[in-house]
Residue frames as a rotation matrix with the C-alpha (Angstrom) as fourth column:
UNK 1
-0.801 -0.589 0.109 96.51
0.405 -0.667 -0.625 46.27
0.441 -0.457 0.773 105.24
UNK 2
-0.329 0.795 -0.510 94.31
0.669 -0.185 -0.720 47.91
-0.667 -0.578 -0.471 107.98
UNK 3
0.247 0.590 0.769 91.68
0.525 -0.748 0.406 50.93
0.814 0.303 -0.495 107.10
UNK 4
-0.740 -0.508 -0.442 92.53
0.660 -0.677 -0.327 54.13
-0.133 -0.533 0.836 108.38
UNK 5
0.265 0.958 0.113 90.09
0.947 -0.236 -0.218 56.63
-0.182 0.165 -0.969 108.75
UNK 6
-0.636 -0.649 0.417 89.91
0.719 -0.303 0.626 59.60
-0.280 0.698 0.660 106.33
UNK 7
-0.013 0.869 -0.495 88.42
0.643 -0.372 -0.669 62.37
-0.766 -0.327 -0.554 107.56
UNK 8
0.436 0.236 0.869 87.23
0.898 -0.051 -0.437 65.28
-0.058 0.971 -0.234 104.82
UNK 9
-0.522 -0.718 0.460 89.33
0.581 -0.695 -0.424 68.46
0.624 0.046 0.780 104.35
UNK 10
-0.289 0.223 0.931 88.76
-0.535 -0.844 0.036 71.29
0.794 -0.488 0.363 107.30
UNK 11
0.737 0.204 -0.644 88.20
0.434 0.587 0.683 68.07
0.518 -0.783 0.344 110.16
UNK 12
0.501 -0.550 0.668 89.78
-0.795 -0.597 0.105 69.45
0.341 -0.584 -0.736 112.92
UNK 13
0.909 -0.148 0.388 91.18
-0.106 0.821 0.561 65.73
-0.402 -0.551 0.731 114.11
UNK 14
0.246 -0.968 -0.040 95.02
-0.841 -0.234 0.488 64.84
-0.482 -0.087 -0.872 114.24
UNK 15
-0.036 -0.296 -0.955 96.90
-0.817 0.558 -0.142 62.06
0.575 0.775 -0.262 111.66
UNK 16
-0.663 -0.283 -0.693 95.94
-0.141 0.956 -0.256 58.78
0.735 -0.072 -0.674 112.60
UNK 17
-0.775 0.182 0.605 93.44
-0.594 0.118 -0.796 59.11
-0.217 -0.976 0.017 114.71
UNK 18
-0.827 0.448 -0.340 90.55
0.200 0.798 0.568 56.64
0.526 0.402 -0.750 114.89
UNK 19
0.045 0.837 0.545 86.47
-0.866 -0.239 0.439 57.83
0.498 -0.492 0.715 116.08
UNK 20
-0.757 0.122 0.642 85.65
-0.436 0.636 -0.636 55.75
-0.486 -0.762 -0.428 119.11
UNK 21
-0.597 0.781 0.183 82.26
0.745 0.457 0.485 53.58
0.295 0.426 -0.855 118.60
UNK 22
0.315 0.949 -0.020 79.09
0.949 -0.314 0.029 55.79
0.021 -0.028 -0.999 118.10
UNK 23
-0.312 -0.456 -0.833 81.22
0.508 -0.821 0.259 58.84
-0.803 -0.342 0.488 117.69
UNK 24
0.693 0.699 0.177 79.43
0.680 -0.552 -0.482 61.82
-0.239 0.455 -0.858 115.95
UNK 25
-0.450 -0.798 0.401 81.55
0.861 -0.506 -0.042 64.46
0.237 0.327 0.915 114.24
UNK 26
-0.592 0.507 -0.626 80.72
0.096 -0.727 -0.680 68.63
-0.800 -0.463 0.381 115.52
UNK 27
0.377 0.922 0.083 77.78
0.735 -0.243 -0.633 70.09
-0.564 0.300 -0.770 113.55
UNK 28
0.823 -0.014 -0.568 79.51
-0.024 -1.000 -0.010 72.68
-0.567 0.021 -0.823 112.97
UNK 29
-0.323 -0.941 0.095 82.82
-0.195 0.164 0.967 71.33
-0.926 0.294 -0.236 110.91
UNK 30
-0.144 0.554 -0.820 81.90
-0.892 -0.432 -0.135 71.09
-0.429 0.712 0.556 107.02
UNK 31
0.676 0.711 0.193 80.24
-0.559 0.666 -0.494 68.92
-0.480 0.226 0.848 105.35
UNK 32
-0.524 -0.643 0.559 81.75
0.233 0.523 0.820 65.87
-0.819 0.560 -0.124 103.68
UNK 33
-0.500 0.391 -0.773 81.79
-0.855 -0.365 0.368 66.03
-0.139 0.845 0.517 99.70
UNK 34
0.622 0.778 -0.092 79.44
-0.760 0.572 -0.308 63.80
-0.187 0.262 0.947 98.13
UNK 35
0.786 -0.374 -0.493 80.96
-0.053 0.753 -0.655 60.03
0.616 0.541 0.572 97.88
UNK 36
0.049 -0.920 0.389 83.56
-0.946 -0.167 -0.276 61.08
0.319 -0.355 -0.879 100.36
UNK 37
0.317 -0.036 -0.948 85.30
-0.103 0.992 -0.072 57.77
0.943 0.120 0.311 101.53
UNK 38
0.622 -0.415 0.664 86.02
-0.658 -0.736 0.157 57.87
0.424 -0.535 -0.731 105.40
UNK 39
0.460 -0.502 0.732 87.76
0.025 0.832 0.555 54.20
-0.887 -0.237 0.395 105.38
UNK 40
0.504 -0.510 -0.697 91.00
-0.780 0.079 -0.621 54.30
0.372 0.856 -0.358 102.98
UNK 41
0.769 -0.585 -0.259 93.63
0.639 0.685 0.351 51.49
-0.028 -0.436 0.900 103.16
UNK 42
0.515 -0.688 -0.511 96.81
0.329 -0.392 0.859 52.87
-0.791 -0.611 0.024 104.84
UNK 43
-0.292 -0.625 0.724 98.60
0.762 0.306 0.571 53.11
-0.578 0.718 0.387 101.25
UNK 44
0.135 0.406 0.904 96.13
0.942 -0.335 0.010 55.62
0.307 0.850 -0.428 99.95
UNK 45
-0.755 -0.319 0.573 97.49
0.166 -0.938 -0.303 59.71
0.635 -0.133 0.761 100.26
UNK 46
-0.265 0.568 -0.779 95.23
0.553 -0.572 -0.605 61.72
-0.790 -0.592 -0.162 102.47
UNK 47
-0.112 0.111 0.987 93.74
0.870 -0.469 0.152 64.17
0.480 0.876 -0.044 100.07
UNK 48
-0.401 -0.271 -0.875 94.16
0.728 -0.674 -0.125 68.17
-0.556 -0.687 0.468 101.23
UNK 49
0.858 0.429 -0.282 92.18
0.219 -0.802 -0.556 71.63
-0.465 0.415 -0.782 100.29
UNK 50
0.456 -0.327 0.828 94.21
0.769 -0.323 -0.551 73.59
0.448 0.888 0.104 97.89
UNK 51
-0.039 -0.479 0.877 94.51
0.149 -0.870 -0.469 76.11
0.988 0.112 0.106 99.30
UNK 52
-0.703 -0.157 -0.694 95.13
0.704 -0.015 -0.710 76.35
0.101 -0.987 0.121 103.75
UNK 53
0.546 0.524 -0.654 93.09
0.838 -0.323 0.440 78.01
0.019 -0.788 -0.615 105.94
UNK 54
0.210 -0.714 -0.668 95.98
0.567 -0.468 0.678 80.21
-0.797 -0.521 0.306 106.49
UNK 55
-0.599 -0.451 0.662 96.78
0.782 -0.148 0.606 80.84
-0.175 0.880 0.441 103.17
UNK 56
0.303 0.482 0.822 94.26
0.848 -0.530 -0.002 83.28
0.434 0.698 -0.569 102.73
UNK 57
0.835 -0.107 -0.540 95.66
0.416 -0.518 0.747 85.34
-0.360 -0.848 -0.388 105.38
UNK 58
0.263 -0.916 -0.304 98.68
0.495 -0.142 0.857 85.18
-0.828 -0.376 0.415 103.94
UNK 59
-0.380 -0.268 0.885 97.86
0.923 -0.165 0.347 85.61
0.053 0.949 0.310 100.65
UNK 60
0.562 0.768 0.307 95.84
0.746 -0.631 0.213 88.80
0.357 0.109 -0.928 101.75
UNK 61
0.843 -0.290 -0.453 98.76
0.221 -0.582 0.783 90.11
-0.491 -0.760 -0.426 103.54
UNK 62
-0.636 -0.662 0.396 101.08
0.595 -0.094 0.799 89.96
-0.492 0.743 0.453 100.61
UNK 63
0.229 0.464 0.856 98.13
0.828 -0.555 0.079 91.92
0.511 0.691 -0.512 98.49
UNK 64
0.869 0.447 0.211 98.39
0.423 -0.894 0.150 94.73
0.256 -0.041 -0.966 101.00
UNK 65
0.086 -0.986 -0.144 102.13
0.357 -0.104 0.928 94.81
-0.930 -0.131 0.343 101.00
UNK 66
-0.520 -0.469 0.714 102.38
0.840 -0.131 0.527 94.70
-0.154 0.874 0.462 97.24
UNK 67
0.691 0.683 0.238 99.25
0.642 -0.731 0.232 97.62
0.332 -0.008 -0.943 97.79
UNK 68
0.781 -0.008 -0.625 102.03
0.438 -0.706 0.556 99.85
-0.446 -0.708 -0.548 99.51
UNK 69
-0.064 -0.869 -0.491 104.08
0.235 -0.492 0.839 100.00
-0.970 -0.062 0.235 96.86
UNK 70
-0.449 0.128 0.884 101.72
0.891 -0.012 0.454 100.61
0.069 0.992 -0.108 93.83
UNK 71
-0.556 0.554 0.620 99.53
-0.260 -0.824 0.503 103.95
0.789 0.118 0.602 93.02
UNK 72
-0.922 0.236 -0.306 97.57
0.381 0.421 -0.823 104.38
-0.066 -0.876 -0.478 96.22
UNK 73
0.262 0.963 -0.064 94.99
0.500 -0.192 -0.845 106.91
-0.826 0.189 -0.531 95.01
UNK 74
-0.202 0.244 0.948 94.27
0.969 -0.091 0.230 108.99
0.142 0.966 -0.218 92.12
UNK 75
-0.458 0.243 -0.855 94.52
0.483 -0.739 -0.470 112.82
-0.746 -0.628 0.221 92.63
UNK 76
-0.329 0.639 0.695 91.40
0.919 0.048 0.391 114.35
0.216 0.767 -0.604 91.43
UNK 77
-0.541 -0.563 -0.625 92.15
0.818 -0.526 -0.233 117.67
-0.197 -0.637 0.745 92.94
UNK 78
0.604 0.746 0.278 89.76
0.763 -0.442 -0.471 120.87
-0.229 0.497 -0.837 91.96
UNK 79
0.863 -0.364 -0.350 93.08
-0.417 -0.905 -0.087 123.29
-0.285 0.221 -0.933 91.99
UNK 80
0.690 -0.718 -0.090 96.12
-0.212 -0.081 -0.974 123.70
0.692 0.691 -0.209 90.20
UNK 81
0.185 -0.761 0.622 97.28
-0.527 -0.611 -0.591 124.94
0.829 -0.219 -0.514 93.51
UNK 82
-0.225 -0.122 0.967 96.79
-0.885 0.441 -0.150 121.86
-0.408 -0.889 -0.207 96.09
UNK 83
0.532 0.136 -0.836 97.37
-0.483 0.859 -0.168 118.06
0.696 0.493 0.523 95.94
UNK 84
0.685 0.022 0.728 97.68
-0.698 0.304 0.648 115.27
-0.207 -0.952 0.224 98.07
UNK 85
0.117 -0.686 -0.718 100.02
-0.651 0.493 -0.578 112.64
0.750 0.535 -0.389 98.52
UNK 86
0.910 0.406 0.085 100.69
-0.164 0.163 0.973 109.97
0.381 -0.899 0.215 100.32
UNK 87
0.228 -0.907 0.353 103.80
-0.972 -0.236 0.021 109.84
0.064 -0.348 -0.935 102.33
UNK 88
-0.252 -0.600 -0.759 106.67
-0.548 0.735 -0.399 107.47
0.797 0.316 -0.514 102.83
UNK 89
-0.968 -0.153 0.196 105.63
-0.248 0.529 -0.812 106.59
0.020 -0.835 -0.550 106.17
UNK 90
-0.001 0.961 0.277 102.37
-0.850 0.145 -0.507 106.25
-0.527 -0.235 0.816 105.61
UNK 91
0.705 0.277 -0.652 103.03
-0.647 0.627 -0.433 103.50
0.289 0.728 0.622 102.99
UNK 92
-0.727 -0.676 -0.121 106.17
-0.438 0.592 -0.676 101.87
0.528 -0.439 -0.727 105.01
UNK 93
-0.249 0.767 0.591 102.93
-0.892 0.056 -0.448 101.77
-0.377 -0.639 0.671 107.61
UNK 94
0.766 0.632 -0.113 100.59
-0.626 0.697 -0.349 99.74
-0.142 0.338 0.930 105.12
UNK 95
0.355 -0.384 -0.852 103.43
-0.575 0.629 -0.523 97.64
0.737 0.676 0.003 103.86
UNK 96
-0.742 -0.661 -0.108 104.66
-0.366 0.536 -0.761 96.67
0.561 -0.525 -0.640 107.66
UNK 97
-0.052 0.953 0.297 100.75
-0.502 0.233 -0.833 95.76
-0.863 -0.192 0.466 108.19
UNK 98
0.583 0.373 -0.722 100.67
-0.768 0.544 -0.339 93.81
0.267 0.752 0.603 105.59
UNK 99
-0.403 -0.915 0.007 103.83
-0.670 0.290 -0.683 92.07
0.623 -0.280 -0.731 107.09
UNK 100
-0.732 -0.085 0.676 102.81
-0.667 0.297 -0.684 91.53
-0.143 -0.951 -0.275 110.35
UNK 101
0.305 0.913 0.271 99.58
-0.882 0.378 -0.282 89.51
-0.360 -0.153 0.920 108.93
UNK 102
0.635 0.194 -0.748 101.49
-0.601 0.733 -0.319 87.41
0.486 0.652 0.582 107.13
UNK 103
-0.735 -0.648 -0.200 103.86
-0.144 0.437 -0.888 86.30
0.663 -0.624 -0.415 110.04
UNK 104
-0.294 0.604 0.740 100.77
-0.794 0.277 -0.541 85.81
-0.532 -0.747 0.399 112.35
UNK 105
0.443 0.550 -0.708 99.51
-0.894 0.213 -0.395 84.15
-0.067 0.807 0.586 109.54
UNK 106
0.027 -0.558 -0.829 102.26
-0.208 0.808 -0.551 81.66
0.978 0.187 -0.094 109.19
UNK 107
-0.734 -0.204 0.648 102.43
-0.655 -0.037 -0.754 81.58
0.178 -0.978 -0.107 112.99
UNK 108
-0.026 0.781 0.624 99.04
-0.812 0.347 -0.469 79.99
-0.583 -0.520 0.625 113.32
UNK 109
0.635 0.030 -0.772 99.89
-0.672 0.515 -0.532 77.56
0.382 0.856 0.347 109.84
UNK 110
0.342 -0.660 -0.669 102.97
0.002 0.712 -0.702 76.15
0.940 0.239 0.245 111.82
UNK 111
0.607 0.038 0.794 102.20
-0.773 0.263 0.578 75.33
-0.187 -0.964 0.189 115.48
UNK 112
-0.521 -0.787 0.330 104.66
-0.852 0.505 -0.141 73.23
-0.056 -0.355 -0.933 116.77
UNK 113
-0.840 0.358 0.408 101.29
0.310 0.933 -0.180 70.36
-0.445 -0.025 -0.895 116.95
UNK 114
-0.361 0.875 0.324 97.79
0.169 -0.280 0.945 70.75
0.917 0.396 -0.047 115.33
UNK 115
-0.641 -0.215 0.737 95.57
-0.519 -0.586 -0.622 72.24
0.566 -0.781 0.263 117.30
UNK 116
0.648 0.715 -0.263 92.71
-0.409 0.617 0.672 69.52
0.643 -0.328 0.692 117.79
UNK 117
0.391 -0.463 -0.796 95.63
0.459 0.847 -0.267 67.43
0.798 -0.261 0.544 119.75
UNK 118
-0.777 -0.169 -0.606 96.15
0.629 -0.207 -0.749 70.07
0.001 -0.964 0.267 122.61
UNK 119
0.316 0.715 -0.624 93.37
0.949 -0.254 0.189 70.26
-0.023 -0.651 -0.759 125.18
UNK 120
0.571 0.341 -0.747 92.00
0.665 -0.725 0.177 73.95
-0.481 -0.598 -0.641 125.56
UNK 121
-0.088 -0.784 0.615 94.69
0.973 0.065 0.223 75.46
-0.215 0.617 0.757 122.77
UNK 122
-0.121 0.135 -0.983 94.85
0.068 -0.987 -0.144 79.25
-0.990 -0.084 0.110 122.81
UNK 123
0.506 0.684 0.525 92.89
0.799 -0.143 -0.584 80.98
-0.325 0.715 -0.619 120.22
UNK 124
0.127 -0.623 -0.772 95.27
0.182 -0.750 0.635 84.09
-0.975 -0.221 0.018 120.75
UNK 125
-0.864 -0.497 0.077 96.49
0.241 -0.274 0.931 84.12
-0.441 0.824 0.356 117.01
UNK 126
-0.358 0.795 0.489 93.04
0.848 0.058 0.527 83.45
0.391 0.603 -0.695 115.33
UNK 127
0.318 0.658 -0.682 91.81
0.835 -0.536 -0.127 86.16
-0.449 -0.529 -0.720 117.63
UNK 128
-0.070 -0.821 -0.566 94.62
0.131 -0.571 0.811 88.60
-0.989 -0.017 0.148 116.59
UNK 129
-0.703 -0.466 0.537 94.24
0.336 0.447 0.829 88.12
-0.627 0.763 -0.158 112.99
UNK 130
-0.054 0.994 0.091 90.51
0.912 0.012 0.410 88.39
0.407 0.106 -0.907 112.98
UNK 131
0.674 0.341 -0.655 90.57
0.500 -0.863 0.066 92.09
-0.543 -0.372 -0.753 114.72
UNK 132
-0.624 -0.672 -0.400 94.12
0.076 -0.561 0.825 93.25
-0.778 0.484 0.401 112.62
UNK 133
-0.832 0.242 0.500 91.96
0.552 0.261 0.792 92.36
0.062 0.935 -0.350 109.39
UNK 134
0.031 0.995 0.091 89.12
0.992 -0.020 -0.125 93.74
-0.123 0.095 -0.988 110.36
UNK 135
0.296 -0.443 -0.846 90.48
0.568 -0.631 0.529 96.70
-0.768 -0.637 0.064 111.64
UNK 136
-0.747 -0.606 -0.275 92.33
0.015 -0.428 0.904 97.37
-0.665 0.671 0.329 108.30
UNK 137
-0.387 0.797 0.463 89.27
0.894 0.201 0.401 96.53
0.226 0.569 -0.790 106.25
UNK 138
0.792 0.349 -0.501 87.30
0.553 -0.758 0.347 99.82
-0.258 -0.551 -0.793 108.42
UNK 139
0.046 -0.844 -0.534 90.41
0.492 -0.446 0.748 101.49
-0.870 -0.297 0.394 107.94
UNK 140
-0.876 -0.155 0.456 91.24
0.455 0.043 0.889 101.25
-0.158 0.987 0.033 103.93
UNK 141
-0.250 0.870 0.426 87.61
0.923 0.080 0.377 101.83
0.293 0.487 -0.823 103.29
UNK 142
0.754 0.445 -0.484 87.23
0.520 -0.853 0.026 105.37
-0.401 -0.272 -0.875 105.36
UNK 143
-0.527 -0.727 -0.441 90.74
0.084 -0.561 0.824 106.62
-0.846 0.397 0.357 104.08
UNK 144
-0.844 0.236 0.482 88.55
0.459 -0.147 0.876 106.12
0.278 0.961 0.016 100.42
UNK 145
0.267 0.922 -0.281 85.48
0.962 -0.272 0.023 107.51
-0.055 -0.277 -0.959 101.93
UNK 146
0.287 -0.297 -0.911 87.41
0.347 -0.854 0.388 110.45
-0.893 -0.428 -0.142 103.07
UNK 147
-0.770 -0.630 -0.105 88.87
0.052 -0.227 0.973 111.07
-0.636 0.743 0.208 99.65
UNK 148
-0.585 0.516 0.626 86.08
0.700 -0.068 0.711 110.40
0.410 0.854 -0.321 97.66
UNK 149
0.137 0.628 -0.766 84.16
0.976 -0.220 -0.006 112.77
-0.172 -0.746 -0.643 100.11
UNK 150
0.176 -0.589 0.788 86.50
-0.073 -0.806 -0.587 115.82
0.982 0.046 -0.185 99.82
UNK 151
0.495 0.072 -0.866 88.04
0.700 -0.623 0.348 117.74
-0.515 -0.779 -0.359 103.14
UNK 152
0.988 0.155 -0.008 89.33
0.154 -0.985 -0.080 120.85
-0.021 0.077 -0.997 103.24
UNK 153
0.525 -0.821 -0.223 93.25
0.811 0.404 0.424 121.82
-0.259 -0.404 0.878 102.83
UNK 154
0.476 -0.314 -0.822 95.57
-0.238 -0.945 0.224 124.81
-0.847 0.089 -0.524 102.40
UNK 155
0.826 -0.273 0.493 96.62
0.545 0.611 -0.574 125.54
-0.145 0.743 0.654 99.21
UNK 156
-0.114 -0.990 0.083 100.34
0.925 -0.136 -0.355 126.84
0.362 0.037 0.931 98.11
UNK 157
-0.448 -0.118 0.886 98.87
0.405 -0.910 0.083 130.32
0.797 0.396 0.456 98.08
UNK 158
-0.990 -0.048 -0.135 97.24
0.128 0.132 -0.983 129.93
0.065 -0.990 -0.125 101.68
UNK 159
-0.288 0.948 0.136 93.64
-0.917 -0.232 -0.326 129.65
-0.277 -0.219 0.936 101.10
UNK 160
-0.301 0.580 0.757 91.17
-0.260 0.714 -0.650 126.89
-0.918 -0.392 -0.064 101.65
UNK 161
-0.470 0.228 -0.853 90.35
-0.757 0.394 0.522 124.09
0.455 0.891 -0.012 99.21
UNK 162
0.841 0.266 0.471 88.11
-0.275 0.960 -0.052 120.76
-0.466 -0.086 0.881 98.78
UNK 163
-0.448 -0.885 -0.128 90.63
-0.866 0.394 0.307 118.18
-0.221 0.248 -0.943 98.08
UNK 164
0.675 0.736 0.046 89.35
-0.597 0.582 -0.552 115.33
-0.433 0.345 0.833 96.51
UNK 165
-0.432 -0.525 -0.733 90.81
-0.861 0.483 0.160 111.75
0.270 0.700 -0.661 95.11
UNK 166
0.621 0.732 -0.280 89.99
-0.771 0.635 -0.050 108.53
0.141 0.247 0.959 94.31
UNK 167
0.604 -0.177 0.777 91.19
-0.193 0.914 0.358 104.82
-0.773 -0.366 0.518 95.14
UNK 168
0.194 -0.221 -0.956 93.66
-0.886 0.378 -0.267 103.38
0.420 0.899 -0.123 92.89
UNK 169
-0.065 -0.296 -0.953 95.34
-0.450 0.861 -0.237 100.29
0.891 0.413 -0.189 92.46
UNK 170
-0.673 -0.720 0.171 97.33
-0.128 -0.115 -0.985 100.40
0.729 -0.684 -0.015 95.76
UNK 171
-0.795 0.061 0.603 94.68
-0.604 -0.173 -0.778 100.84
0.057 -0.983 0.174 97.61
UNK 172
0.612 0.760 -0.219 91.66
-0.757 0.643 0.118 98.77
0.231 0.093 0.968 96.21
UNK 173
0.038 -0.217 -0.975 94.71
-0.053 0.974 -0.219 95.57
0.998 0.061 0.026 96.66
UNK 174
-0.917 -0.394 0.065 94.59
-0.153 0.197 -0.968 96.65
0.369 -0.898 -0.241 100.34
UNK 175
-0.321 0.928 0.187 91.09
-0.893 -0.231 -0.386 96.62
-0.315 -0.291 0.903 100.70
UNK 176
0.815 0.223 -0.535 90.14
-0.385 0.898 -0.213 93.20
0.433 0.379 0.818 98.84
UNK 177
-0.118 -0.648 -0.753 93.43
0.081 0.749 -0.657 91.77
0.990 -0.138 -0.036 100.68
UNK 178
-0.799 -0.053 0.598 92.63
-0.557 -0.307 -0.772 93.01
0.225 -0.950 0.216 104.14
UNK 179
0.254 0.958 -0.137 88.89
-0.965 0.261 0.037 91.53
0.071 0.123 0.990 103.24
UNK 180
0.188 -0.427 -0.884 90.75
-0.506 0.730 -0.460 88.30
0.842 0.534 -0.079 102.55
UNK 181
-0.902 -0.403 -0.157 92.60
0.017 0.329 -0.944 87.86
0.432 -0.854 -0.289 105.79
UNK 182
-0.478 0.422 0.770 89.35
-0.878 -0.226 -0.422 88.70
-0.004 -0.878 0.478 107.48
UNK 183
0.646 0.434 -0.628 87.74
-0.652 0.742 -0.157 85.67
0.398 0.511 0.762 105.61
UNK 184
-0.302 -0.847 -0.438 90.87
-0.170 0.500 -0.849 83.80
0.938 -0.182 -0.295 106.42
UNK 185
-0.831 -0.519 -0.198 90.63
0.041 0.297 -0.954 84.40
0.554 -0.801 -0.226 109.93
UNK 186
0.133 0.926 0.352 87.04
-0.991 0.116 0.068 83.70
0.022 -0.358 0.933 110.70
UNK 187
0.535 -0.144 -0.832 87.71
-0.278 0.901 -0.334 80.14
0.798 0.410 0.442 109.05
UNK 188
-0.078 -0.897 -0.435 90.40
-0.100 0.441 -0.892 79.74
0.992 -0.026 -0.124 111.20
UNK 189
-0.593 0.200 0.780 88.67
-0.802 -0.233 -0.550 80.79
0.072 -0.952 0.299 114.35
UNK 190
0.305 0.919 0.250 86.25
-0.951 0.278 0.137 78.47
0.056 -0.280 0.958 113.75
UNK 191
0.452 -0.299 -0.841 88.02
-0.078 0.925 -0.371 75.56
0.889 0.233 0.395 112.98
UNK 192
-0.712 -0.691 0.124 90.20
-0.340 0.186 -0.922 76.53
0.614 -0.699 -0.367 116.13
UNK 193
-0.287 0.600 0.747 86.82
-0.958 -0.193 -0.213 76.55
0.016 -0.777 0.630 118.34
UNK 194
0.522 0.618 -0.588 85.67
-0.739 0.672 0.050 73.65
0.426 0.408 0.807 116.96
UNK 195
-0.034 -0.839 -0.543 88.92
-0.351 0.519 -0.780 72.02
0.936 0.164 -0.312 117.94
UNK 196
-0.744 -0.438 0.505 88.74
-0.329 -0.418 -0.847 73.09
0.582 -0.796 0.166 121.46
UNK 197
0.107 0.737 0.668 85.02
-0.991 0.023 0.134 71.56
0.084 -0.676 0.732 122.05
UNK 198
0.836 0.373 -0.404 86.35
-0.470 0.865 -0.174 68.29
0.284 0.335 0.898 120.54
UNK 199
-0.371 -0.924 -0.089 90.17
-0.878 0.381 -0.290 68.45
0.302 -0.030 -0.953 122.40
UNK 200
0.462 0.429 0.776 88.43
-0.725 0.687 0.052 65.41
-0.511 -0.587 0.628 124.92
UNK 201
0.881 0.333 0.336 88.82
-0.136 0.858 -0.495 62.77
-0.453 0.390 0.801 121.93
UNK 202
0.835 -0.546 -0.068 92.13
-0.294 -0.338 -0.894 63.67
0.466 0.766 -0.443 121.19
UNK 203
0.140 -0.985 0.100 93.69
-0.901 -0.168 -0.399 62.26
0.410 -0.035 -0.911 124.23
């Protein structure tokens, strides 16, 4: 049976394709593992990463979903007479941000074709992904700044307090899952760019 060629997990190149003669792979796509084999006979599986590209995206957008509906902070108040909460809409918020990454997320996992196989393929999602994540990352982190900071708030009896509270659960899983997606969607930009200098060989 012929050899197929068996490129190493995170190759941007489409099923079945074959390198021309003297073709070079980008610089910039990761390294094969030591021993890697890139001639299999047709019979032998492809081997795949564990875990998608995507997947971290998605799995980060499920942390900051399940983050909107655990303890969000810790009130560490200095009076009897004032205390913060966070509201329902503010946590419907985080939980329909946590959503929306993981439908972009799956959006960019299940293109109708890979993207190495169409010339010039819009980056549009990877872009999107990569600024929502960040975005929320900057976000999560000054809402705890602010809290661990103090501000100022009226209490029942109408004079000024320092309010003050700390991070809980809720919110450290939005912060380490927002971080995630951003990780996610670098990876994924790059692989997409990569794709896009190498569409040429694809048709």
């Amino acid at each position: 049976m012929a050899a197929t060629f068996n490129p190493p997990p995170g190759w941007p190149v489409p099923a079945g394709w074959t390198p021309p003669p003297n073709w070079q792979p980008d610089p910039s796509w990761p390294s094969a593992p030591a021993g890697w084999s890139f001639w299999v006979d047709g019979t032998v599986a492809r081997p795949t990463p564990a875990i998608p590209l995507y997947g971290w995206v998605i799995g980060g957008g499920a942390a900051v979903f399940l983050g909107s509906i655990l303890p969000f902070v810790s009130n560490t108040t200095n009076s009897d007479y004032a205390s913060f909460s966070i509201s329902g809409g503010g946590r419907a918020a985080s939980a329909l941000f946590g959503l929306v990454l993981i439908g972009l997320a799956y959006a960019v996992g299940h293109r109708s074709a890979p993207t190495a196989t169409r010339p010039r393929a819009s980056i549009g999602l990877e872009v999107t992904l990569l600024v929502l994540s960040a975005l929320g990352v900057l976000g999560y982190l000054g809402f705890a700044a602010a809290g661990l900071a103090g501000f100022q708030d009226q209490s029942d009896l109408g004079y000024s307090v320092t309010v003050t509270y700390s991070p809980s659960i809720g919110l450290i899983l939005a912060i380490a899952g927002c971080a995630a997606a951003a990780v996610g969607s670098i990876r994924l930009l790059t692989r997409a760019n990569a794709a896009r200098r190498q569409a040429p060989l694809a048709r």
